[in-house]
Every structure is written in structure tokens, then in C-alpha cells.
C-alpha positions in Angstrom: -47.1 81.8 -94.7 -45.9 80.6 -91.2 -48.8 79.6 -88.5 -50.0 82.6 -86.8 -48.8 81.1 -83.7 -45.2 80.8 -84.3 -45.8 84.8 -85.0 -46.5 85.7 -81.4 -43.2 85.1 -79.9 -41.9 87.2 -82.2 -44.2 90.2 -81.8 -43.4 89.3 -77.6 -39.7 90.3 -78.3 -40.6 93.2 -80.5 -42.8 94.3 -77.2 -40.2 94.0 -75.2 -37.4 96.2 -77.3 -39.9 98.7 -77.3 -41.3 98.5 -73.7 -37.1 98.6 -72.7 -36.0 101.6 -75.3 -38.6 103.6 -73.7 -37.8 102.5 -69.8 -34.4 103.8 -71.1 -35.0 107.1 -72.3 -37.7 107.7 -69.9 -34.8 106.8 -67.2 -32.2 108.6 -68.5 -31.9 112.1 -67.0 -32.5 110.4 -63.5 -29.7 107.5 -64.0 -28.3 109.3 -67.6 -25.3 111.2 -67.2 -25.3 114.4 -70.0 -22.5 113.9 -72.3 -23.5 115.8 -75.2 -26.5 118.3 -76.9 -28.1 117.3 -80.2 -27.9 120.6 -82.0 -28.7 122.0 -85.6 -26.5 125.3 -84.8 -22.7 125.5 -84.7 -22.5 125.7 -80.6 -19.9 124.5 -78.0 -19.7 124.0 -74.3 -16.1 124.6 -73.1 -16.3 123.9 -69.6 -13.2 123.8 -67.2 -12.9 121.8 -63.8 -10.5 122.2 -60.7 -10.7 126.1 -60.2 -11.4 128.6 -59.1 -7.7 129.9 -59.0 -6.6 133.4 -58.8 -4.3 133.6 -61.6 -5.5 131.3 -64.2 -9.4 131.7 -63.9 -8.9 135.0 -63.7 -6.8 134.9 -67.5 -9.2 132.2 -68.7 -12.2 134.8 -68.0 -10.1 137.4 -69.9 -9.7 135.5 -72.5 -13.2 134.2 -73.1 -14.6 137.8 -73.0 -11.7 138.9 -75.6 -14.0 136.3 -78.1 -17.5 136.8 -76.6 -17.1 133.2 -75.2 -18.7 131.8 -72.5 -18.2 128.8 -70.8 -19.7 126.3 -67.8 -16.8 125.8 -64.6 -16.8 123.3 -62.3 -15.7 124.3 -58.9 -14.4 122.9 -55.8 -16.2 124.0 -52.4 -12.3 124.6 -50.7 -11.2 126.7 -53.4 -14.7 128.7 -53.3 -13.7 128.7 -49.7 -10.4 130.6 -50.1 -10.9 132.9 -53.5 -14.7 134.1 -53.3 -14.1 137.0 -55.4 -12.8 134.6 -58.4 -16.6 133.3 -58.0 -18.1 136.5 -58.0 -15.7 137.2 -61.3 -16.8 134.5 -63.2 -20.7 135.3 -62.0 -20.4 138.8 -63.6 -18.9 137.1 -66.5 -21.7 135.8 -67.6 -20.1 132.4 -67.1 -22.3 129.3 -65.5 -21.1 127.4 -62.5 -21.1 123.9 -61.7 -20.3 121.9 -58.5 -17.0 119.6 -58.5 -17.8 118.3 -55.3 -15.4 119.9 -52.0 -12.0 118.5 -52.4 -12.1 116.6 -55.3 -12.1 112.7 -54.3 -12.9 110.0 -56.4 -16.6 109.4 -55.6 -16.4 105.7 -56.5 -14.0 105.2 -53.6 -15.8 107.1 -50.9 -19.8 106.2 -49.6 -22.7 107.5 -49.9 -22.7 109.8 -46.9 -19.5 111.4 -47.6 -20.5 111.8 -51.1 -23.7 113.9 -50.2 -21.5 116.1 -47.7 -19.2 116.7 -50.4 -21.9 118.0 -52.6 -23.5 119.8 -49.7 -20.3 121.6 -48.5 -19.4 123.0 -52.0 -23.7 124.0 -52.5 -23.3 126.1 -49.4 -20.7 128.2 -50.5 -22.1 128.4 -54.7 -25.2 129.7 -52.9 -27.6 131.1 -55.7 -25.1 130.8 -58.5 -25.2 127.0 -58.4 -27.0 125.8 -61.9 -27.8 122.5 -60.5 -24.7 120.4 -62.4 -22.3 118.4 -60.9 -19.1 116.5 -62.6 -17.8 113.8 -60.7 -14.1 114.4 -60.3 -11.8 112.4 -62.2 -15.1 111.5 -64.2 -15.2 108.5 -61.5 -19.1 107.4 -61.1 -21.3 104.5 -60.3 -25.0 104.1 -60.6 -25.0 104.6 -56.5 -23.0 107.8 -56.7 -25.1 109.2 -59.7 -28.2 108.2 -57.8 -26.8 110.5 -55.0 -26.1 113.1 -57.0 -29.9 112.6 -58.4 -31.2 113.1 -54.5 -29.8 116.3 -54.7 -31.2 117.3 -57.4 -27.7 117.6 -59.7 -27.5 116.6 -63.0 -24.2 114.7 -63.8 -22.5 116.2 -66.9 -18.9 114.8 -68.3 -17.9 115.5 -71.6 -17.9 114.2 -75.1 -14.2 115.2 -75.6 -11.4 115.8 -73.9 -7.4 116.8 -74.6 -6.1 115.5 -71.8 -4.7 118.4 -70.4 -3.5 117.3 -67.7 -0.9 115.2 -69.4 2.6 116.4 -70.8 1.7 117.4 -74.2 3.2 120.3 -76.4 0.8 123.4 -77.1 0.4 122.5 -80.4 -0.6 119.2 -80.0 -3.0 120.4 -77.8 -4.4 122.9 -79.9 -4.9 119.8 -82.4 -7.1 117.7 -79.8 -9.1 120.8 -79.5 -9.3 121.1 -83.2 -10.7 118.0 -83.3 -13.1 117.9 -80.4 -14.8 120.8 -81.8 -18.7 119.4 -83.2 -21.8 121.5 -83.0 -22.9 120.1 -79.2 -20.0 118.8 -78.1 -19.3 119.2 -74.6 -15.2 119.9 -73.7 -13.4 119.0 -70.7 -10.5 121.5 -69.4 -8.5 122.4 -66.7 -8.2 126.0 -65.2 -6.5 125.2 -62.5 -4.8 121.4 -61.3 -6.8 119.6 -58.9 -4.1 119.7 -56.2 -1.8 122.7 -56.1 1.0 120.3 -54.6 1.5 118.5 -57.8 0.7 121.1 -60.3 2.7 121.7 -63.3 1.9 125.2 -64.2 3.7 124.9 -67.8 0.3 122.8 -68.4 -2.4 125.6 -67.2 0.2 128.2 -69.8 -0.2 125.6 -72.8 -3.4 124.9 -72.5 -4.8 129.1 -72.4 -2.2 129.4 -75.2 -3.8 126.4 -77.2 -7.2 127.8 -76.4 -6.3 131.6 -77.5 -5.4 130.3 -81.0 -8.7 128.2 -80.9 -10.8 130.4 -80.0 -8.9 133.1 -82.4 -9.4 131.1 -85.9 -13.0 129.4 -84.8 -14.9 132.1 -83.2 -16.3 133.6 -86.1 -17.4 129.7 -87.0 -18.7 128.4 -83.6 -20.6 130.6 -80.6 -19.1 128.9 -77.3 -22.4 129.3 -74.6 -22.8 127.5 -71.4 -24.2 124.4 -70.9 -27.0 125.8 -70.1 -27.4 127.8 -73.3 -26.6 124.7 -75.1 -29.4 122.8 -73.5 -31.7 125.5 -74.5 -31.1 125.2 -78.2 -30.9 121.2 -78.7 -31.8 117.5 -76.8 -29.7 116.2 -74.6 -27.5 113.4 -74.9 -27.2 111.1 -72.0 -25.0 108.0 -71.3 -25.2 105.6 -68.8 -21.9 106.8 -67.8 -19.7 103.8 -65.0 -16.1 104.9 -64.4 -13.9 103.6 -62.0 -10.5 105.3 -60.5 -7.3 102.7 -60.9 
């Protein structure tokens, strides 16, 4: 049996594993960014960034009520700005909505002050229908620009999967990456809209609702899509200590 003082260091590092796993998780929705829900039931968040937009919000909210969906959108203030009754749409939707900050930079590139005046502006306009989320656009954060959003009382949200919808990909292979992504909790990053109009490729915001349609056609009797709040509700969240810097 080895001396019972060679023991302590041993029962030391076991202290400290402990002491540090708890740190973490009691840390984690201050300086945690949500990623995912632990669930038991088949649920879903689809959740769509960039909008509103008057022609393809409007057909995404058309769609999700043809299959009793709903989903969580992320919004930019300026677009809020110029198409309030898109917001107003997706409020009598039933549909949750999220800040995006106001004209989409990459918060890792800008400071502190201008990151809080991006939340700010786009909070102003959301008024009572803000539910307190934020995504960073481009998914670009730091601990500084999480602990920003944090003073504002946001919690960060990405996504445990995305189809990279952005990119030039066929419908059906997007409808595959969505076939894929789909796991009880999971969290799904899309687009409604492109971030700037100036570069958009429209042919992307038509394959990805046409993707989504067939989706939502052959799983919806499988899977109930909810918000993220509704998702939250029903499971524990899932948080990552989430660093991601533009190129």
C-alpha cells in the first residue's frame, strides 16, 4: 500500500479537476456561447440570419406555417429599419426574434464601444419582441465581444450545424447537409436573406427554401421544429466556449 503521503498530491489534482469542471459550468452561460439543447424529444431549432427581407422572409414564413414550423431569426437593426412590417409578420407568426447586431460586421474586428452601439441600435428598433439572443455575424467572437454581449444581457447562440448556404451548392446537396444536421436539439444555421444585397446571389435564397420545403415535407411528421426558446424549455443547454476569428 503506498505511504499515505505520496496519496495527497494525488487527491490535490483530483480537487482541482473538480473545483475547475464546476468553475466551468457554473461560468458557462455568462462566457458559454449556446450551441445546442440536450433533449429526450425529437425537436429542432431552424433559425435563419441576415433578414428580414420582403420577398424571402415573407415565403420562408409561408412555408413554415404550411408544416406548423416555427423557427428563431436573427435580424439586422438596418433591415428592421426599412421593412418593419416583415417584423411584425414574423411576430404574428409565432416565430421568435433574435438580434444580429445593426449592419452585420465582424465583431472581432471592431471595439467594444462600437460593438455595444451595434447591439443597441438593432434593440431599439426589436422593441418588445427582442428574446434576449444575439448571433455574432459571421459567427466571429472573442471572449471580449461575448462579454459585451453578456453586459447586455444577450445570450450568444451559434449553431451545432450548418449547410453552408451561402456557398454555391446544388438544391439537392443541400437538402442532404440538412438531412444530416437534423438531431433531436440541434440548432441550424440558415440564410433568409444574404447579408449584403450588393453581392447576393438570389439562385442561393431559391435553393435553399426549395431544399427546406422537401425537408420539412418528408420530416415533419418525425421532428416538431420550435424556437429556440421552446427548445430551451424542454432540455439543458449546451454551451461552448465558442472563439472565431474573420480571415
Amino acid at each position: 500500500m503506498p505511504h499515505r503521503d505520496l496519496q495527497l498530491p494525488r487527491q490535490w489534482r483530483r480537487w482541482q479537476r473538480r473545483t475547475a469542471a464546476l468553475a466551468l459550468r457554473l461560468s458557462a452561460p455568462l462566457v458559454g456561447t449556446l450551441v445546442a439543447v440536450e433533449v429526450t424529444q425529437p425537436l429542432v431549432a431552424l433559425t435563419f440570419d441576415d433578414g428580414p427581407h420582403p420577398h424571402y422572409t415573407e415565403r420562408m414564413v409561408e412555408l413554415l406555417a404550411r408544416h406548423r414550423a416555427h423557427a428563431t431569426f436573427f435580424l439586422q437593426g438596418e433591415r428592421v429599419a426599412r421593412y418593419p412590417d416583415m417584423v411584425r409578420r414574423l411576430v404574428s407568426a409565432g416565430h421568435q426574434l433574435g438580434n444580429h447586431s445593426w449592419d452585420h460586421p465582424s465583431f472581432t474586428a471592431i471595439d467594444g464601444a462600437s460593438r455595444r452601439r451595434q447591439l443597441l441600435r438593432c434593440r431599439r428598433l426589436l422593441g418588445s419582441a427582442d428574446s434576449g439572443l444575439f448571433r455574432p455575424p459571421f459567427g466571429h467572437q472573442h471572449l471580449a465581444a461575448r462579454l459585451d454581449a453578456a453586459l447586455l444581457g444577450y445570450r450568444s447562440v451559434t449553431w451545432s450545424h450548418h449547410i453552408s448556404d451561402w456557398s454555391d451548392i446544388d438544391t439537392d446537396e443541400r437538402l442532404h447537409r440538412l438531412q444530416r444536421a437534423l438531431q433531436p436539439g440541434a440548432i441550424i444555421l440558415l440564410h433568409d436573406a444574404p447579408y449584403r444585397e450588393q453581392v447576393a446571389d438570389w439562385r442561393r435564397c431559391e435553393q435553399t427554401l426549395t431544399a427546406l420545403e422537401a425537408l420539412l415535407a418528408e420530416r415533419a411528421s418525425h421532428y416538431r421544429f420550435v424556437t429556440i426558446g421552446e427548445l430551451l424549455r424542454h432540455g439543458r443547454p449546451r454551451y461552448r466556449y465558442w472563439s472565431k476569428r474573420g480571415d
